[in-house]
C-alpha positions in Angstrom: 18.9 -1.4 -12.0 16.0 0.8 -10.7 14.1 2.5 -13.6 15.2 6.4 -12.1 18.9 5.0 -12.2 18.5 3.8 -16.1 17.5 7.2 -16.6 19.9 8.9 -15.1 22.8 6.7 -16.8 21.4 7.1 -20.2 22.8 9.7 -22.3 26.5 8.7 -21.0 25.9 5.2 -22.1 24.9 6.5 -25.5 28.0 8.5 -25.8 30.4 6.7 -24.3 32.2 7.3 -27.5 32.0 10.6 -28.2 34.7 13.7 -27.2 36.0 14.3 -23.9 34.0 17.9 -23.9 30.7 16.7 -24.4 31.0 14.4 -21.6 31.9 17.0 -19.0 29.5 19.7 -20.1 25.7 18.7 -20.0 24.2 20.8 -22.7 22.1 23.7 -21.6 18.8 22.6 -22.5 19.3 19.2 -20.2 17.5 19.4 -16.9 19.9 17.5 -13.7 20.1 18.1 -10.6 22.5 20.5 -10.5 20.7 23.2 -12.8 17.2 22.5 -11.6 17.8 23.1 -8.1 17.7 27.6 -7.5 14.9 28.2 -5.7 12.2 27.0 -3.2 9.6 26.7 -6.3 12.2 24.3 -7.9 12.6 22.0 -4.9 8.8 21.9 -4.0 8.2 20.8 -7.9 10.8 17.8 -6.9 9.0 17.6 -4.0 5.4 17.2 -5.4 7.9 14.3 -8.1 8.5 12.5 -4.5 5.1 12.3 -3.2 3.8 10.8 -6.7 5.7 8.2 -6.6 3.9 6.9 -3.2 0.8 6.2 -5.7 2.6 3.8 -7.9 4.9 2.2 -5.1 2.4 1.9 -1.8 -1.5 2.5 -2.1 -3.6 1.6 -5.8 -1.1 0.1 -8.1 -1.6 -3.3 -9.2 1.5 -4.5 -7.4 0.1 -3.1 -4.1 -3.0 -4.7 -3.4 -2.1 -8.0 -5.5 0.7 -8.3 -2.6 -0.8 -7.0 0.4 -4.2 -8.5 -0.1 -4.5 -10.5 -2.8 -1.7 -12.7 -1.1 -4.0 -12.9 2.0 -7.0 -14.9 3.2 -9.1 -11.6 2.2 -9.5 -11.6 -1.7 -8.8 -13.4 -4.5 -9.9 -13.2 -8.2 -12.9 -13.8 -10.7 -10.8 -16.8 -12.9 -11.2 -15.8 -16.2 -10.2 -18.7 -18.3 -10.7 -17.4 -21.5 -7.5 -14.7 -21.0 -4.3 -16.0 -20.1 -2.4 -13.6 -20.7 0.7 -13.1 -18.5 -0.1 -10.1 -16.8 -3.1 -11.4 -15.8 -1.8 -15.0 -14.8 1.2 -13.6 -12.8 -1.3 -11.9 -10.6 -3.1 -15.1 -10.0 0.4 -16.4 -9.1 0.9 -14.2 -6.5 -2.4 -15.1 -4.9 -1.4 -18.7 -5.3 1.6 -18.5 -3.8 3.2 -19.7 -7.3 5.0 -16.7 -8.2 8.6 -16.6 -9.0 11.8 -13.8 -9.1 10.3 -13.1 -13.4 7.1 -11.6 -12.1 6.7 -8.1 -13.1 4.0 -7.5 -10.9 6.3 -7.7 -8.1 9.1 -6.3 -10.1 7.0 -3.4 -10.2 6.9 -2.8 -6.6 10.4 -2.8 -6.1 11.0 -0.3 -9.3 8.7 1.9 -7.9 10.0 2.3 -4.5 13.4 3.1 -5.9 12.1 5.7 -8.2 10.6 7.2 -4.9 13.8 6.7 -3.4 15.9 8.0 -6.3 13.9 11.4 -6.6 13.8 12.1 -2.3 17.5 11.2 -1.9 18.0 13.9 -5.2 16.1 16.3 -3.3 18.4 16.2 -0.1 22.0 15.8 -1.2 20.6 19.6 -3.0 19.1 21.0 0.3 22.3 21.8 1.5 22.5 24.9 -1.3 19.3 26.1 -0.6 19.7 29.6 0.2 15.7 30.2 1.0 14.4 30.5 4.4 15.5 28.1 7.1 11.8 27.3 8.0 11.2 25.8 4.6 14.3 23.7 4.1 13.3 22.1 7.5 10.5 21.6 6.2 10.9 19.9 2.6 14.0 18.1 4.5 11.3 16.8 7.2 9.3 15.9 4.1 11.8 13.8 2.0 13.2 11.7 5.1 9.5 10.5 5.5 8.8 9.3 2.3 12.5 8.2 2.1 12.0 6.1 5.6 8.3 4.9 4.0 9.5 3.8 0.4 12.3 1.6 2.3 9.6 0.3 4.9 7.6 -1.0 1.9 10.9 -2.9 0.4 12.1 -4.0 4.0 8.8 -6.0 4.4 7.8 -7.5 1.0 11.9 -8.1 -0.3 13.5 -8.2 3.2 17.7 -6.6 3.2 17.8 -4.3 0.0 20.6 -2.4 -1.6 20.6 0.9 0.4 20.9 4.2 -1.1 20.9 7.6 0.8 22.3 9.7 -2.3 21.2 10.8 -5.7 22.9 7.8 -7.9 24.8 9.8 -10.8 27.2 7.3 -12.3 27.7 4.0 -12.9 30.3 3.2 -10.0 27.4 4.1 -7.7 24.7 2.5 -9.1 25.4 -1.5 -7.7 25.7 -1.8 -4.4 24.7 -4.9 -2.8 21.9 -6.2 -0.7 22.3 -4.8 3.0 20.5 -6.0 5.6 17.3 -6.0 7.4 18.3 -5.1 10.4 20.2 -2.0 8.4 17.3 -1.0 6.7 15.6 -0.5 9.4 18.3 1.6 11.3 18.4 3.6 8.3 14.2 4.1 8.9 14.1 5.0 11.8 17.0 7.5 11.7 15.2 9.2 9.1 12.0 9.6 11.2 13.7 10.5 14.0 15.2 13.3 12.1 12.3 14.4 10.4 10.2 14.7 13.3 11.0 17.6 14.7 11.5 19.4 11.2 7.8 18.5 9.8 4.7 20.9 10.7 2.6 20.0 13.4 -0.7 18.6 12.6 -3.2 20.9 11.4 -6.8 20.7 10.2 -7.7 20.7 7.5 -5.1 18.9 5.7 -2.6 19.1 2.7 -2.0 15.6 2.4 1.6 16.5 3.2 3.7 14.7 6.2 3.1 15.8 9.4 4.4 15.2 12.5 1.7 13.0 13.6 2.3 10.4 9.9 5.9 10.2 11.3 5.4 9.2 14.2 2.3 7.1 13.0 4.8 5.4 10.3 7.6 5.4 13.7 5.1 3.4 15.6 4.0 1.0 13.1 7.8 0.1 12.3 8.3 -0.3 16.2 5.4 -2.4 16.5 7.1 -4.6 13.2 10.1 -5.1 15.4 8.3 -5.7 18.3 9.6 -3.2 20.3 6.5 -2.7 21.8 7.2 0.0 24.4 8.9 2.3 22.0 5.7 1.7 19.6 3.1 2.3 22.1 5.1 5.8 22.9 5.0 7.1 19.6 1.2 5.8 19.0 0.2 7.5 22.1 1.5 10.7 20.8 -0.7 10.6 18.1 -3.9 10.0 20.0 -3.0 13.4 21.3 -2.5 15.9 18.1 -6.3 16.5 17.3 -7.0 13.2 15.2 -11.1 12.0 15.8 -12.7 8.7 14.2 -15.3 10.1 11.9 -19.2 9.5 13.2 -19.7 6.4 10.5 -17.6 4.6 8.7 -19.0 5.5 5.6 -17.9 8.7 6.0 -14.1 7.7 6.0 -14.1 7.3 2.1 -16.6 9.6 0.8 -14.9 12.3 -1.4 -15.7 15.3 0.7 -14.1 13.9 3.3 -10.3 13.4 1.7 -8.1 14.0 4.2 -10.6 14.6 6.9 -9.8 14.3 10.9 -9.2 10.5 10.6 -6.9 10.5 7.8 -3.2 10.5 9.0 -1.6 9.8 5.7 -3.5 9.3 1.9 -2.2 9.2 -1.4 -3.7 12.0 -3.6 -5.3 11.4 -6.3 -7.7 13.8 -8.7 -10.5 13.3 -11.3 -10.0 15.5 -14.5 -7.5 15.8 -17.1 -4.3 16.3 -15.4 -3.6 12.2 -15.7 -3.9 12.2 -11.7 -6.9 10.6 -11.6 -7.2 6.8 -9.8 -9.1 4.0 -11.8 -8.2 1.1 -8.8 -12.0 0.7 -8.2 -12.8 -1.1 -11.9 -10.1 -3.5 -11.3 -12.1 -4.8 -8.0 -15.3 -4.9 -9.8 -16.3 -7.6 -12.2 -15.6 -8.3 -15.7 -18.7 -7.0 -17.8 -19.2 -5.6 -21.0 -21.2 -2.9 -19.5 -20.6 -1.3 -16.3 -23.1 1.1 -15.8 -25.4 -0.4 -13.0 -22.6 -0.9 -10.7 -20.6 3.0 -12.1 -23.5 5.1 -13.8 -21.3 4.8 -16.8 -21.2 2.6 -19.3 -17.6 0.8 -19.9 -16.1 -2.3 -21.1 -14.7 -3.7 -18.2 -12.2 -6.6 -19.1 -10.1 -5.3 -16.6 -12.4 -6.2 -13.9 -12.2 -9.2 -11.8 -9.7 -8.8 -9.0 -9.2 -8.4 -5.2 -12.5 -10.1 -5.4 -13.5 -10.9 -1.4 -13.9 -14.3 -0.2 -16.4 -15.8 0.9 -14.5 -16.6 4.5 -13.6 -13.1 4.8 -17.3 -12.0 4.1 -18.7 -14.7 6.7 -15.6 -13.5 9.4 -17.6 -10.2 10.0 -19.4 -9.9 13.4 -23.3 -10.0 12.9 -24.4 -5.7 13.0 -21.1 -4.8 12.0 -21.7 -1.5 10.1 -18.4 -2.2 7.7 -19.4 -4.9 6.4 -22.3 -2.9 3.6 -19.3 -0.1 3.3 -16.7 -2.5 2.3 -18.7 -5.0 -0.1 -21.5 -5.0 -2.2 -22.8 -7.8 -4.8 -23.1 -7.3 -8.4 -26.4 -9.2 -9.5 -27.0 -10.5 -12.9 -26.8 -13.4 -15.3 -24.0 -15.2 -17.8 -20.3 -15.8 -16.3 -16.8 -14.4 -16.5 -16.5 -13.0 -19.1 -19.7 -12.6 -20.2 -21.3 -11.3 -16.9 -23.9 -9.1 -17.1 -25.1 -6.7 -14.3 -28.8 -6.4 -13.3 -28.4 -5.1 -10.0 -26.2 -4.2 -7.4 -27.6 -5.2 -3.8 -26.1 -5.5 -0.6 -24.2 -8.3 0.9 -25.8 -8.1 4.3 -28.1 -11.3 4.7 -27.6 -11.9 1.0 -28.5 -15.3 -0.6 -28.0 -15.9 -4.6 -31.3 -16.0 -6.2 -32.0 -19.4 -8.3 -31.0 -18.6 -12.3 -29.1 -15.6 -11.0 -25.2 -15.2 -10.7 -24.2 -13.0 -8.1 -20.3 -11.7 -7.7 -18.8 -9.6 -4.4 -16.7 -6.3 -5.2 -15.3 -4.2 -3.2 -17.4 -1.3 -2.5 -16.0 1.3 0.0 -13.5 3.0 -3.2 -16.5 3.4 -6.0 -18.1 6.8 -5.9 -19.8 8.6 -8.6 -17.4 9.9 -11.0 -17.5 11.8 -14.8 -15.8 9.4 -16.9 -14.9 5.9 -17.0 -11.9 4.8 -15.2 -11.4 8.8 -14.1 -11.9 8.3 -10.3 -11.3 11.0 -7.3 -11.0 8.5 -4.4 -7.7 8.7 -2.7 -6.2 5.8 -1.4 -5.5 5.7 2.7 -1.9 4.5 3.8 -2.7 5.2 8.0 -6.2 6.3 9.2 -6.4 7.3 13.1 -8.4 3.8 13.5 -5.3 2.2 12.0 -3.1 4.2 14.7 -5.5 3.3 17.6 -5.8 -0.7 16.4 -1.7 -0.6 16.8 -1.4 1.1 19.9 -4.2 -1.4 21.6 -1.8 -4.1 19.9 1.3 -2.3 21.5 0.0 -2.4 24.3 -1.4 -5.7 24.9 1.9 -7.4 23.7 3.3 -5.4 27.0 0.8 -7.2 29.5 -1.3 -4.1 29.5 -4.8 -5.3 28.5 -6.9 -3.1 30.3 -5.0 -0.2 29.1 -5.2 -1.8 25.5 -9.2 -2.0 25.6 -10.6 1.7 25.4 -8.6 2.2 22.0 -9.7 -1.3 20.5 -13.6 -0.1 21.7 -13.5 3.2 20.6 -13.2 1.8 17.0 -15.5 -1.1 17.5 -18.2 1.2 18.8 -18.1 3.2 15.4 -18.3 -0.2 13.5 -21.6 -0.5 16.4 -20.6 -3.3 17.9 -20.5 -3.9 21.3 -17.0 -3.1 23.8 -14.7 -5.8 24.1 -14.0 -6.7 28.1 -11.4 -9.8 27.9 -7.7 -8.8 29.0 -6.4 -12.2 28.5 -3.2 -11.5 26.0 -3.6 -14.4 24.1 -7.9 -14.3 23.5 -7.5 -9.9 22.9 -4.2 -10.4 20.7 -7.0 -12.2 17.9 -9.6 -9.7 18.6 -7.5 -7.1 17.7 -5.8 -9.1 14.4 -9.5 -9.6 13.5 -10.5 -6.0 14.4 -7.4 -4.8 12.1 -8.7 -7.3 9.5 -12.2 -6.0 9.4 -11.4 -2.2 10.1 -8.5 -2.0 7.3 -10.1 -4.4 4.9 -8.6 -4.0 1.1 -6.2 -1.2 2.2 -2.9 -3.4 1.7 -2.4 -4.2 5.5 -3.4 -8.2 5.6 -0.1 -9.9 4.1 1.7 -7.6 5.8 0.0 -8.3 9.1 0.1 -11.6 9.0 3.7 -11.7 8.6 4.2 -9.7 11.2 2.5 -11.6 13.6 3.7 -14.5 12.6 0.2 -15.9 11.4 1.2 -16.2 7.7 1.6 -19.6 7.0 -0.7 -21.1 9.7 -3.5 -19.0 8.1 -2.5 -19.0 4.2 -2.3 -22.9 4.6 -5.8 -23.4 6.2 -7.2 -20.9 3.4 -5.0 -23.0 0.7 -6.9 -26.1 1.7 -10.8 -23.9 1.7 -9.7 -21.7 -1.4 -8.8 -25.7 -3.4 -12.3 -27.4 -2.2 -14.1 -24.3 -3.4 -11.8 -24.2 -7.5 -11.1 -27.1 -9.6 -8.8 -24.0 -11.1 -6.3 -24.3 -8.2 -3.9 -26.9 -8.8 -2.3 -29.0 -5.6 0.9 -27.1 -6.0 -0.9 -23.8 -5.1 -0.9 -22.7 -1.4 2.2 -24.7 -0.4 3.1 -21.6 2.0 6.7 -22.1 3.8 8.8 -19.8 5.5 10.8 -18.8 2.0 7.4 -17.6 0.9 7.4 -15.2 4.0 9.5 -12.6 1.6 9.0 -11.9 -2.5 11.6 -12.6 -4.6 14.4 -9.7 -5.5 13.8 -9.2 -9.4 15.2 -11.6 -11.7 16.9 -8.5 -13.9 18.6 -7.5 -10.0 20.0 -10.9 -9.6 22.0 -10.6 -13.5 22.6 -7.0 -13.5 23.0 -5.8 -10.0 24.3 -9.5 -8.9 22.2 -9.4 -6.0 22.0 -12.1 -3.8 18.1 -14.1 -3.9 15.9 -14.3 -1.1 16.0 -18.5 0.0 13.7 -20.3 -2.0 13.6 -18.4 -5.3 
């Protein structure tokens, strides 16, 4: 079951055998939920538990951007065939479209979520008791239904119908339940938004990096848009464009540390360079393997870690010539020798660039490296909905509703940041792939691809075509890779859920 749950179950499986007394009474020293609870401090420490967790479930974990771009047409990986070691080759899998329900890295998504789960659903079944002011249990309440209705987004998308919790799991009896479905899931996500709505501050500058109003109803139109209830999405997006959100003046700008929850950030996951083991490190996965690292970092570090989310070469040619994002988001590390024995001479930029003869040139993504103190000690947070992210789904909203002239000043108003020129076509079908491209381009390596294409119903067109490029351009890639059907739509629920939860497996698994 879900790591939190193990935990939580642990000391009474240990003394299963031991006197009735001891069971009933947890010693004093032990920490639950029912002693930890007295005060406001108490339940905003919980609280500060909750929003950790969105790190390892949602934004720079390995699981996260090996499913939600990795699994796309946007990046795939330096093959290093002198480690093939299973962590490493289950990733490739999942970018191959070869994984099955034993991959950990996938696994790992679905433990984390729960833990987040686990630890908000503690938090409320306690919120009742609260005896502090009424102002802050909205609040925290507001809070903990967010993240509760965005942990159970993420596992509604990548695992489809999940077992549904909604309170703190304390004993065995309660700790397998079984699959429910989709359509469930997603009642249960939008009741929890519509709750927390009205409880959750109003937006205010600058930012915590808390919920607001304006991420719930950011998160409420995004899940709208998933069901296609397009009317309903584009209500709750145009409420946002109204709560004092602004596209920064470059795009650059967006990801530079000073600006960490700036206007356009909506919703980030925090993270923090230093000691206090908060720090993110996602940047030297996406740069290549080298023994020294210091051109590309300004330190110097043994990078075998390297390698991954590496951008393709489509994905690099797909961007429109002048597009500013294109020198933010990629950069080419320069040098001579191969995986794994690359080494860095230069870092230059991608625009225009052409592989000098004798030289060996590698993509990485650039717009999450910034100078930091230490190696793999970074201060970058990781972005989960931007205001450009918001305006891209409203334009969608509304040109799925035969409103394409209405859709047009929110697709330009990003486009003309990027500086490119305004988009005038209102035909549905020719704006409905300006705007997937425009998403593509605009949210590039920020775990939205997969996810779009699924959602639009792309996914297997696309992933097939790229199958057939990706296999002309690696004798690595053997015929059996890319064979993307329906079944592969959806991740497979965890092996250890199927034999110890006795959940049902997604088709095709």
């Amino acid at each position: 079951m879900k790591k939190i749950i193990y935990l939580s179950l642990f000391a009474g499986l240990l003394t299963a055998g031991c006197k009735k007394s001891f069971l009933e009474v947890a010693p004093e020293t032990n920490i639950t939920s029912d002693n930890f609870y007295k005060n406001e401090q108490q339940f905003q420490q919980a609280l500060v538990g909750a929003y950790a967790a969105v790190r390892d479930a949602i934004t720079g974990e390995i699981s996260s951007w090996v499913m939600g771009e990795m699994r796309s047409d946007n990046t795939h990986y330096d093959y290093n065939a002198s480690d093939r070691g299973t962590q490493f080759v289950q990733r490739e899998d999942i970018a191959n479209f070869m994984d099955n329900s034993s991959n950990t890295v996938t696994g790992d998504k679905y433990d984390q979520c729960y833990v987040g789960i686990s630890r908000v659903n503690s938090i409320l079944d306690q919120l009742p008791n609260a005896t502090f002011s009424q102002q802050s249990i909205d609040s925290i309440e507001g809070q903990a239904l967010f993240l509760r209705a965005l942990f159970y987004f993420e596992l509604v998308r990548y695992f489809g119908g999940v077992s549904l919790y909604t309170t703190e799991v304390t004993t065995i009896d309660k700790a397998f339940v079984p699959r429910s479905s989709a359509e469930d899931i997603y009642k249960l996500i939008i009741s929890d938004l519509q709750a927390a709505i009205p409880k959750l501050p109003a937006v205010a500058f600058p930012q915590s990096g808390r919920a607001s109003q304006g991420s719930a109803r950011t998160l409420l139109g995004h899940v709208y848009l998933t069901l296609k209830e397009y009317p309903e999405a584009s209500t709750e997006l145009q409420s946002v464009t109204g709560m004092g959100y602004a596209l920064l003046p470059e795009y650059a700008q967006v990801f530079a540390l000073a600006n960490k929850n700036s206007v356009e950030s909506i919703f980030e996951a925090q993270y923090k360079e230093g000691t206090q083991l908060q720090q993110s490190d996602f940047a030297y996965s996406f740069i290549p393997i080298t023994e020294n690292t210091t051109i590309i970092t300004g330190i110097a570090a043994n990078n075998k870690m390297g390698g991954w989310n590496v951008p393709t070469k489509e994905f690099i040619d797909s961007y429109e010539p002048g597009d500013k994002r294109l020198d933010v988001s990629i950069a080419v590390a320069e040098g001579t020798g191969n995986t794994p024995a690359f080494v860095v001479e230069a870092v230059k930029s991608i625009v225009g660039y052409v592989t000098p003869p004798g030289k060996v040139s590698k993509p990485f993504i650039l717009k999450f490296l910034h100078p930091h103190s230490e190696e793999f000690n970074t201060d970058d947070n990781f972005p989960i909905y931007r205001y450009a992210d918001a305006l891209l789904m409203l334009a969608e909203a509304l040109n799925e509703q035969n409103k394409s002239g209405e859709a047009l000043p929110w697709l330009n108003e990003v486009r003309r940041r990027a500086g490119l020129g305004d988009v005038g076509i209102t035909d549905q079908a020719q704006l409905r792939d300006i705007i997937a491209h425009e998403r593509r381009v605009e949210l590039a390596f920020e775990n939205k691809r997969w996810l779009d294409l699924v959602r639009t119903g792309k996914a297997i067109e696309v992933m097939n075509n790229n199958g057939i490029y990706m296999k002309s351009l690696y004798n690595y890639l053997l015929p059996a890779t890319y064979n993307v059907t329906e079944d592969r739509l959806l991740f497979p629920i965890p092996y250890r859920e199927e034999t110890i939860g006795k959940l049902e497996q997604n088709k095709g698994y």
